[in-house]
C-alpha positions in Angstrom: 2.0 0.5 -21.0 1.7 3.6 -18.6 -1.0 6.0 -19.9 -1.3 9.8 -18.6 -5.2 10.2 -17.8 -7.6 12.8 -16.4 -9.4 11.5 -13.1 -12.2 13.5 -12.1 -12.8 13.1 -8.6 -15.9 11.4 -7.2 -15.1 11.3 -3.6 -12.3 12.9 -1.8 -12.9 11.7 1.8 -11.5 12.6 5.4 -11.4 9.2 7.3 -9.5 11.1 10.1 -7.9 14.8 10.4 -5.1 13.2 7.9 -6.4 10.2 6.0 -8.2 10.2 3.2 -9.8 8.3 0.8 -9.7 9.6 -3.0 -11.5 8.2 -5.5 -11.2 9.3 -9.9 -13.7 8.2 -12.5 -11.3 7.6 -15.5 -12.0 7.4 -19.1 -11.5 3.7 -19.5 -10.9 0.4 -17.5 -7.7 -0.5 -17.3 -5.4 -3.2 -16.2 -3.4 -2.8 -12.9 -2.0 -5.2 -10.0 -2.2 -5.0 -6.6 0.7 -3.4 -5.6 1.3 -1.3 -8.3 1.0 2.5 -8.3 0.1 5.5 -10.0 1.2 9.0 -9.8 -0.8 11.9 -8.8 -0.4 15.5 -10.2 -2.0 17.6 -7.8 -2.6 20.9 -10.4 -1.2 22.2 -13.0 0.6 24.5 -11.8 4.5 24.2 -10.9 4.8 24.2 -7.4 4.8 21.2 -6.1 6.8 20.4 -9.2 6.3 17.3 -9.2 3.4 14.1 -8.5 2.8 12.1 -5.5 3.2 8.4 -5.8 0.1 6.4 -4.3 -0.4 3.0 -4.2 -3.6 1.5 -6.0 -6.3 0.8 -3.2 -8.6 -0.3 -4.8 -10.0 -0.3 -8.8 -13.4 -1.3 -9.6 -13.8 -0.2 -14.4 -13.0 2.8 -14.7 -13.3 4.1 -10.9 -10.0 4.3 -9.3 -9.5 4.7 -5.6 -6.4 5.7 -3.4 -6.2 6.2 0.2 -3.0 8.5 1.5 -2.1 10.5 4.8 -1.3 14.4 4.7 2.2 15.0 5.2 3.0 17.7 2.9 2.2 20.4 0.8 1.4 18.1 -2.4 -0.9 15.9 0.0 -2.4 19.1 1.6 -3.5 20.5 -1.7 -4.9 17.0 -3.0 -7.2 16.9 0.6 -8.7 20.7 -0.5 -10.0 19.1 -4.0 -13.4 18.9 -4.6 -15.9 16.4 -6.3 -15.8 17.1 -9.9 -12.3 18.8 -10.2 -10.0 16.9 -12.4 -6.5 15.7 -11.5 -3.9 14.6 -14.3 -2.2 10.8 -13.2 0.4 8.4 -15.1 0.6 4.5 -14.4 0.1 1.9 -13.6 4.2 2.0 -12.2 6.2 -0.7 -10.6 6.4 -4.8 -10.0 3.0 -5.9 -8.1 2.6 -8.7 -5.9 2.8 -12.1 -7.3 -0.6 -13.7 -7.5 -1.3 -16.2 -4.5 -2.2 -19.7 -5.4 -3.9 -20.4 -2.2 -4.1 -18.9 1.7 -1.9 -16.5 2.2 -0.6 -13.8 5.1 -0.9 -10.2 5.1 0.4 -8.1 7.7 -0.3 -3.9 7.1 0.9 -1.3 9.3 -0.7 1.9 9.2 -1.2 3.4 5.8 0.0 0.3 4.3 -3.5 -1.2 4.3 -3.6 1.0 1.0 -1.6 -1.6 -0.9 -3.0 -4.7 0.1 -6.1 -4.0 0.0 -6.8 -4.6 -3.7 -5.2 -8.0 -3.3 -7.3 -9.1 -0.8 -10.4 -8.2 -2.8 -8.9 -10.2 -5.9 -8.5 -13.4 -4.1 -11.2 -13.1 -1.3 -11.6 -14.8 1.7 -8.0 -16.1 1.3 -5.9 -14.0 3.0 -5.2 -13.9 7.4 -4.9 -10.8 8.4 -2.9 -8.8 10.1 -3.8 -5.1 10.8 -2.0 -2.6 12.9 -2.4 1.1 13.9 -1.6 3.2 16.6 -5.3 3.6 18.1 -8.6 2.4 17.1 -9.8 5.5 14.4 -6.5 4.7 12.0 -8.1 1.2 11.8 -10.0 1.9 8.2 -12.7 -0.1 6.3 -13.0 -3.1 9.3 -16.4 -4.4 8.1 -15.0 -4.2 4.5 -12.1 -6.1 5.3 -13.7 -8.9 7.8 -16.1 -9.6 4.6 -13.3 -10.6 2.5 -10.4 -11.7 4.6 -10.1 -15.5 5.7 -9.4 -14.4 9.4 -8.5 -10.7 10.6 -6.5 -9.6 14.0 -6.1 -5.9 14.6 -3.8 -4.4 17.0 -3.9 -1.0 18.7 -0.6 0.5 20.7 -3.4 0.6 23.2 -5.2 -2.4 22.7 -8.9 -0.9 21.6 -10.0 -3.7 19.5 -8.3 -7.6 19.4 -4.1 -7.2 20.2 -2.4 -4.8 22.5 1.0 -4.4 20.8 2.2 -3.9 17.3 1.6 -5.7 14.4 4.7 -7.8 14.1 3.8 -8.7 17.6 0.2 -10.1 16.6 1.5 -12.1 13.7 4.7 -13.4 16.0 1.9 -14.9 18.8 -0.6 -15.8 16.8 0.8 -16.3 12.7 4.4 -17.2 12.1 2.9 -20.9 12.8 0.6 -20.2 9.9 3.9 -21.5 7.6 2.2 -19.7 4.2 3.1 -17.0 2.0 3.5 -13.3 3.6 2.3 -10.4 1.4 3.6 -7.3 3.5 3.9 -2.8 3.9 3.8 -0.6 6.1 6.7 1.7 8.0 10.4 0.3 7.3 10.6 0.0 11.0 7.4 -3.0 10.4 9.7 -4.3 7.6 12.9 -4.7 9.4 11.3 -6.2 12.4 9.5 -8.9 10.1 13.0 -10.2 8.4 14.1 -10.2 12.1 11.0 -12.4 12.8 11.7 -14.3 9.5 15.5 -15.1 9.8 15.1 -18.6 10.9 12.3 -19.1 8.7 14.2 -19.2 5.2 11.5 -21.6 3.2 8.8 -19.0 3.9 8.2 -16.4 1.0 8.3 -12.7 2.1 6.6 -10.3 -0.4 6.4 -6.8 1.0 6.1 -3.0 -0.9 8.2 -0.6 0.4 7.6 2.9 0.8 10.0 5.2 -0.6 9.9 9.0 -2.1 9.8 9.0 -5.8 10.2 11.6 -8.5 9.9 10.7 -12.1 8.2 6.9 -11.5 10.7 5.9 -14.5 13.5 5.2 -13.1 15.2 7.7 -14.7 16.7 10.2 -11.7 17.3 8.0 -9.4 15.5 9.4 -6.1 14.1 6.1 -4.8 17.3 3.8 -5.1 16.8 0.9 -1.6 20.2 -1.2 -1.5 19.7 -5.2 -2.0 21.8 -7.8 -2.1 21.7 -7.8 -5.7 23.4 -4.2 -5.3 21.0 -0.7 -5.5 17.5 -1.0 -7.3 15.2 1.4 -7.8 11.6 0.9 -6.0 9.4 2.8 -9.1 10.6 0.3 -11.7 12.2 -2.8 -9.9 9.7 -2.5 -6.8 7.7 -1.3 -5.1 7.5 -5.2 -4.4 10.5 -7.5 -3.1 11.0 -10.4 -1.9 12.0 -9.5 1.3 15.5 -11.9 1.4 16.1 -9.2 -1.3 16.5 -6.5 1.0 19.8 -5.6 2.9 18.0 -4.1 6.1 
């Protein structure tokens, strides 16, 4: 059942001039999946009017973490909180990933490291991974992630660290042979060129989160509708996660 709880922040981090890393102490532990989400109020005032949707990176009790990129005024006025101011959030929201029984793929672009992050820590040392950002400071948490991933390529637009090239590139030359489960998010431009990757590969399961705008997080309004080929679904309720065959990109 979704529960409304006050966070009070711990951390509030700038990783970069945009990213941060947020992190609540909350009254109780709960239980969320990786790949679920929660929603952010940022005061309590009305303006923005409504919360931010961020996906759970990590949760550790009752300490809550959630790493998200400035791009408007809600996400401004979350960066300018400070340790020990409290913020109001709702969740856990959506469909998670479905568990892994054994080795699996992940392939993150950008900001989408935030959703797969938590999985990975579940099931350590499982997961082959792929990691992509535009240069070498949007690649966050490396020694983090080589201590629980199975194997880890990053590649840079410019080629700072292991790949030059994007990250559908990487996992083209050096994963699709890899023939296991794919757990998947980043930019829909990442997603659309991984079912193009996929298309001959129907036996391989695709699981990816997609990003979307949301409003209410109930399915009620509307906002975040993605067309499938099971007809429109709403990505707060019947998402975030698909199977990517699901999707009509």
């Amino acid at each position: 059942m979704n529960k409304i709880l006050q966070g009070k922040i711990i951390k509030n981090q700038a990783l970069t001039e945009r990213v941060y890393l947020i992190s609540l102490k909350i009254p109780f532990s709960i239980d969320a999946k990786p790949g679920q989400f929660f929603i952010l109020r940022m005061n309590e005032r009305h303006d923005p009017l409504l919360g931010r949707p961020f996906s759970i990176y990590d949760l550790e009790g009752d300490k809550l973490s959630f790493l998200y990129r400035v791009k408007g005024k809600g996400t401004k006025i979350l960066s300018k909180l400070h340790i020990d101011e409290e913020i109001q959030l709702t969740g856990p929201f959506g469909r998670w990933y479905p568990f892994p029984k054994d080795d699996y793929v992940v392939i993150a672009g950008g900001i989408g490291i935030a959703s797969v992050y938590y999985l990975m820590k579940k099931f350590p040392k499982k997961a082959y991974l792929f990691y992509g950002a535009r240069d070498k400071k949007e690649i966050f948490f490396y020694d983090e992630l080589k201590n629980i991933a199975k194997d880890i390529c990053i590649s840079t637009e410019c080629g700072a660290v292991d790949y030059k090239g994007v990250v559908t590139e990487a996992f083209r030359e050096k994963g699709i042979n890899l023939n296991l489960p794919i757990y998947a998010c980043g930019p829909m431009v990442m997603i659309k060129e991984l079912k193009n990757l996929l298309r001959d590969k129907k036996e391989m399961h695709c699981f990816v989160a997609v990003e979307e705008r949301m409003a209410c997080g109930l399915g009620a309004c509307l906002g975040c509708v993605i067309e499938t080929t099971d007809g429109l679904k709403r990505v707060c309720t019947e998402g975030p996660v698909f199977n990517l065959n699901e999707l009509k990109l």
